[in-house]
N, C-alpha and C positions, 0 to 999 in steps of 0.2 A: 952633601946636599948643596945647590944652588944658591946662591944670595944674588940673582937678578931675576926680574921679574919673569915668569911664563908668557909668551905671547902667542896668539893663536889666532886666526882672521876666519872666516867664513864666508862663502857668498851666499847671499841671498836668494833662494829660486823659489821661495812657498808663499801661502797665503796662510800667514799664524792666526787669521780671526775665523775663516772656514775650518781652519785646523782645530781651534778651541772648540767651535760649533758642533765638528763633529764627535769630538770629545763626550761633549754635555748630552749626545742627542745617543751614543751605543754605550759608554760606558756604566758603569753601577754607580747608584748613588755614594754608595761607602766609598768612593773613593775622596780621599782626605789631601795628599800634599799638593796635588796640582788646584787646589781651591786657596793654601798658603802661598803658595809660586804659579800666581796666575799666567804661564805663558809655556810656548812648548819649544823646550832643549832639544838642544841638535847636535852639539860637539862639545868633549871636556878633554881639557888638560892639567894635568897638576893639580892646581887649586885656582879655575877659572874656567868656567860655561860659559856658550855661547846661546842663544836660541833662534830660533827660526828667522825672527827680524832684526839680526847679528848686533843685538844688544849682549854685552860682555856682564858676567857677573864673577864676585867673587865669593869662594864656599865656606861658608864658617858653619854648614850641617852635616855635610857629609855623610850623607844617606844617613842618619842618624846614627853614625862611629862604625858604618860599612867599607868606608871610604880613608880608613889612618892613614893609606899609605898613596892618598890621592886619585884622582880620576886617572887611568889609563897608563897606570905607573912603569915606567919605561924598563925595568928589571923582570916584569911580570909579560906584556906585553910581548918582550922580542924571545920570552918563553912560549906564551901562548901560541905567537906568528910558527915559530919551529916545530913546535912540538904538532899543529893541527897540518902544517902545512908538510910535514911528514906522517901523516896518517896516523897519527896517536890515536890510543882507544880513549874513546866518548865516554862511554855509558859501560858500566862490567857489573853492577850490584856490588856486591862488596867479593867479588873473583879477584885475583891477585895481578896488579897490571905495574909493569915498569915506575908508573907516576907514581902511585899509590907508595912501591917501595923506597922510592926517593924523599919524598914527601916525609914520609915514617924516619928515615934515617936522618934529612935533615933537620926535625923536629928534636929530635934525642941529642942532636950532639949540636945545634943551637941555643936552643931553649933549654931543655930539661938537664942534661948534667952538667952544664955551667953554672947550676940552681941548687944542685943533689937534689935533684924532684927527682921520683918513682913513680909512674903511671903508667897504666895501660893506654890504649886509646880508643873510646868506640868509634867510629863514624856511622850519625844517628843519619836522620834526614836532612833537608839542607838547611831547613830554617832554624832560628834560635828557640824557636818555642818546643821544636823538635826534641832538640837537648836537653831542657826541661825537664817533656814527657820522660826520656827515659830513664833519667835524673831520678824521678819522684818515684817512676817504675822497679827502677834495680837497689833504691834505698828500702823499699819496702817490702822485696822480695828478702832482701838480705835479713832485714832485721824481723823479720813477720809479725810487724807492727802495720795499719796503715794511717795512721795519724800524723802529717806533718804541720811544723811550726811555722808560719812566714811573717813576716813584718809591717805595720806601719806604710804605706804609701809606696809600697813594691809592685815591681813591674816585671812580669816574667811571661809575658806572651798570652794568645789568645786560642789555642787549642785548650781543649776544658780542663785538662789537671793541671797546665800551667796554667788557665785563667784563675783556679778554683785560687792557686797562690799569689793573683797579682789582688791588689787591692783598693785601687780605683774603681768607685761606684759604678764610670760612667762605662765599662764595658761588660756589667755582669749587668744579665737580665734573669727572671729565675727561668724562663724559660729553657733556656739552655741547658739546666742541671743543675745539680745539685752540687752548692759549696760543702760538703760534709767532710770530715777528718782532716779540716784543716782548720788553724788557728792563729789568728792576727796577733800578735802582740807589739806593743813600742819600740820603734824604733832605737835607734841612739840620737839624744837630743830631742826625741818627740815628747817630751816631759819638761823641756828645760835643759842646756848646760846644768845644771847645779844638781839633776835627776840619771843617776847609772839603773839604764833601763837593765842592763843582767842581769841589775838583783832583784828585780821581778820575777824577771825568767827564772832564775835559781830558786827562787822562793815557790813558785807554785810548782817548779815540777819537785822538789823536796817535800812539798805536802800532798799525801794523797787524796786529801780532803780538798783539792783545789779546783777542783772538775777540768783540770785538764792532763789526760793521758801524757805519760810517755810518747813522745815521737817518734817513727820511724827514723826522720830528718830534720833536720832547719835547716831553711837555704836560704839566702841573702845574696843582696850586695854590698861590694865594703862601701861604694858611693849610688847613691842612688840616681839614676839619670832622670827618670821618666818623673820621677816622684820630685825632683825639685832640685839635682845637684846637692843630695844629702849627703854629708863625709861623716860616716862610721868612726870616731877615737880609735888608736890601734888597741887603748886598755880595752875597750870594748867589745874588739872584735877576739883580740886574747880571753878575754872572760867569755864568751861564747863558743869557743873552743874548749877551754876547759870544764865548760857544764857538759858538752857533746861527749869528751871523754868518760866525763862522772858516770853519766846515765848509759853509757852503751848506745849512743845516737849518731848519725853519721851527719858529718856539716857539707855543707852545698853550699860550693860560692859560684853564684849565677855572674861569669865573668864576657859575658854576651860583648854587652856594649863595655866596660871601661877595663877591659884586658885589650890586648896587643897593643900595648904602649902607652894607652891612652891616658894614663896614671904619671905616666916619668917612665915606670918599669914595665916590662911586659906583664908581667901579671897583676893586678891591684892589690893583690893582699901581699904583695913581698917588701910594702912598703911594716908591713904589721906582725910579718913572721911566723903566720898562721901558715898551718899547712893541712888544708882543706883535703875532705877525702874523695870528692868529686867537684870537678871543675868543668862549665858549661862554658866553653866557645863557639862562637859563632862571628858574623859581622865581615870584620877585615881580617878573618883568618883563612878566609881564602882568595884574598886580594881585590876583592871587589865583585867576585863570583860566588854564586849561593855554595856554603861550604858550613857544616855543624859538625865537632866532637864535643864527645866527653873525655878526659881524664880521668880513670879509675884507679883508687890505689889497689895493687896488683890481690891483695888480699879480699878484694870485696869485689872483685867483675866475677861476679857468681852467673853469670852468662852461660844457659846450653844453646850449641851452635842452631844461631835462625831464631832463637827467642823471640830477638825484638831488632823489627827487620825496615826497610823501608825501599822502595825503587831507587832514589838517588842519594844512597849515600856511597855510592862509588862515583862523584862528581870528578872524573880524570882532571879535565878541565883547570877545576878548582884545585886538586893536588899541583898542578904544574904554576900556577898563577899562587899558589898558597907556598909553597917554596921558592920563589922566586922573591915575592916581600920582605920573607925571614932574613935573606942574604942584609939588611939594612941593621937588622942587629948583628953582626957584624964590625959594622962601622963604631963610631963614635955616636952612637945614635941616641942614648941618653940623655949625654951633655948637652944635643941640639934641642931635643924635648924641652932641657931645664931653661936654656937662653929665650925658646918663642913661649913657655909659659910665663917668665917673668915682663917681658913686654906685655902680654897681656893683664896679664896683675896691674902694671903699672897704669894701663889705660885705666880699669875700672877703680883702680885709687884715686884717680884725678875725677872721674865722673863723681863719685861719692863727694869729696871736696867739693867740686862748685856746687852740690845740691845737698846744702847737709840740713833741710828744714824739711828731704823726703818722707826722710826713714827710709833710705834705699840700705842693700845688702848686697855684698858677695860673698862666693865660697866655691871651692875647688879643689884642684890638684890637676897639677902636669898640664895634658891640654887641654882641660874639659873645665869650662867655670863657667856661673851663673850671676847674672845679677838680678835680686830679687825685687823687683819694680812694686809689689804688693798689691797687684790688680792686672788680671789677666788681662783686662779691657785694655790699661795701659802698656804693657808688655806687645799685645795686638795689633796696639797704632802705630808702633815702635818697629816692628816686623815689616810693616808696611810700610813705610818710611823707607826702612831699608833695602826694599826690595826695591825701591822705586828711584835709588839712589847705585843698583848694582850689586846689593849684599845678600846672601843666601844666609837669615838666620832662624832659630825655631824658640819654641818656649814650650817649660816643662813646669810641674806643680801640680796638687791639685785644683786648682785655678786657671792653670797654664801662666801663672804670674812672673816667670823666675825666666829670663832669657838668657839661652843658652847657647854658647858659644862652643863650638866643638870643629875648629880646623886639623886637616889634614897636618900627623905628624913633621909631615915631610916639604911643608909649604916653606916656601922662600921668603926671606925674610921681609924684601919688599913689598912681598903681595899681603903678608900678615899686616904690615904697616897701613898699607891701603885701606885694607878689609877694616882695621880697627878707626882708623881716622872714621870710614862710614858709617859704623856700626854708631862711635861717638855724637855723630850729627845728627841721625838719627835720633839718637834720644832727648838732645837736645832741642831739638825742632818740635817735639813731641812735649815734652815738660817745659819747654819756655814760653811752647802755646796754648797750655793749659788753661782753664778756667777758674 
């Protein structure tokens, strides 16, 4: 990886305020990020946007961990250029295509037995919430239960058996359907440090007088992204493994967003040495292209051919652009995680220091950290700030109070410098002008 900055110029030939206008005037309400980045992008490189009126930003959201391996990642890229521009297959369902076998082969002998991981691999639909579904679907075929457990302030997508397991108020309506045979329990830490929420869980599924069934599943994440930058204990995520074993339960690590690196390791729970029976990828597993698998352990893909099907989950595309990224594990690619996470550590140490009359907070792992501002309002001005300063950041919580920094693995070191000095003044300009 690079240690100079990405440079990228663009000319100017639009009208980004008609452009906005026309935005506001066909598109759907629901639409959400382009009201947080008020302005319309035209070109990325690395970890640096440009937009219409060749104002340069730098990325610290990255499509929300779509993006680990940066915008337009030049290893994926001069795959993509090749492989379209020799007429590679697009679209096949899940029929057997060159890409497809490559893709399969270099997953096994990058990732998985450098690991001694065992997995099948589905390829669901392309989104995360996809993997989920059939996540939630092939746990409860297996076990012919349909009760699954999920957590405390989780986020697992918005098609309805993945919504039924996320746990933010503000995206269930009853309209929608019905939350049934699912069940929230506490998190890790939603009690308190000094509270091990698994013996909760151990306790009531131990008593049958507890009113809550046996599981199909429990899925989680080992950190929580959407939910606030929650980091899972490894004891804790080991003791939920081994209640999953006790009861004949199958565990789900929804590794959407903080797998493919985004941890330090590719995987998030290889930090914990759990070894999950299904694993949900999505995000930057296909370089930046819509691309969703599962990992099945080989004993539980109880799959008849066509069961559970979807148009694009033979995303060629994404195979070509999703093997080309992997090549960066490969490298020394770890060690460079560990050097831009502790730079980042070190900003948000200094921020705490000069404001220790906040009550501010951080917490993380690898590249993914949060600082918990403890008021969404303020976290919002702070967004704003930064945007108006060149910074692309987001905020997570149930609040949205906790801003969250999530750059590209693979960003240069200069540009992470950059991005954090702004992100820094930003806050500062924000709490210094408080009332």
């Amino acid at each position: 990886m690079t240690t100079s900055a990405v440079k990228i110029t663009k000319s100017i030939n639009s009208d980004s305020s008609q452009e906005k206008d026309d935005i506001a005037r066909l598109e759907s309400e629901v639409r959400g990020y382009v009201r947080l980045f008020p302005t319309v992008f035209d070109v990325a490189k690395g970890s640096t946007l440009i937009d219409t009126d060749g104002k340069k930003y730098i990325d610290f959201f990255c499509g929300a961990g779509t993006l680990n391996y940066g915008h337009n990642n030049p290893k994926a890229k001069l795959a993509l250029l090749d492989y379209i521009s020799n007429d590679g297959i697009q679209h096949s369902l899940d029929a057997a295509t060159k890409a497809k076998v490559e893709f399969l082969r270099a997953f096994e002998d990058i990732i998985l037995k450098p690991r001694n991981l065992e997995y099948k691999i589905q390829f669901t639909g392309p989104t995360g919430t996809n993997a989920v579904e059939a996540a939630i679907k092939l746990a409860r075929k297996s076990k012919k239960r349909s009760h699954i457990i999920a957590f405390s302030h989780a986020y697992h997508g918005h098609t309805l058996g993945a919504l039924a397991v996320t746990a933010n108020a503000y995206y269930h309506d009853e309209h929608y359907g019905s939350r049934s045979n699912v069940t929230h329990l506490p998190y890790d830490g939603y009690m308190g440090d000094d509270v091990d929420t698994s013996e909760y869980l151990a306790k009531v599924l131990d008593d049958q007088s507890s009113g809550i069934p046996i599981p199909a599943a429990i899925i989680l994440e080992t950190i929580q992204g959407e939910g606030g930058i929650n980091v899972a204990r490894n004891k804790w995520l080991e003791n939920i493994e081994a209640i999953c074993k006790k009861h004949d339960i199958l565990l789900i690590v929804d590794d959407i967003q903080m797998g493919n690196g985004r941890t330090g390791k590719f995987f998030s729970f290889e930090h914990s040495g759990i070894n999950p029976d299904i694993v949900c990828l999505s995000k930057s597993i296909g370089g930046g292209l819509p691309f969703s698998i599962n990992l099945i352990k080989p004993e539980e893909d109880l799959w008849k051919p066509g069961e559970h099907t979807g148009t694009f989950r033979g995303n060629n595309l994404a195979f070509v652009a999703g093997k080309a990224v992997l090549e960066h594990w490969n490298e020394d690619f770890e060690d460079a995680i560990f050097t831009r996470s502790l730079m980042i550590q070190s900003r948000l140490k200094h921020i705490l220091e000069k404001y220790p009359q906040k009550g501010l907070s951080y917490r993380g792992l690898g590249m993914v950290w949060g600082l918990d501002m403890g008021s969404g309002k303020v976290a919002r001005l702070i967004i704003n700030e930064a945007f108006n300063q060149g910074l692309l950041v987001e905020s997570s919580g149930a609040d949205d109070e906790v801003l969250k920094i999530m750059a590209a693995l693979t960003i240069d070191i200069d540009t992470l410098e950059q991005g954090l000095i702004i992100f820094e003044k930003a806050v500062h300009h924000i709490l210094d002008n408080a009332s």
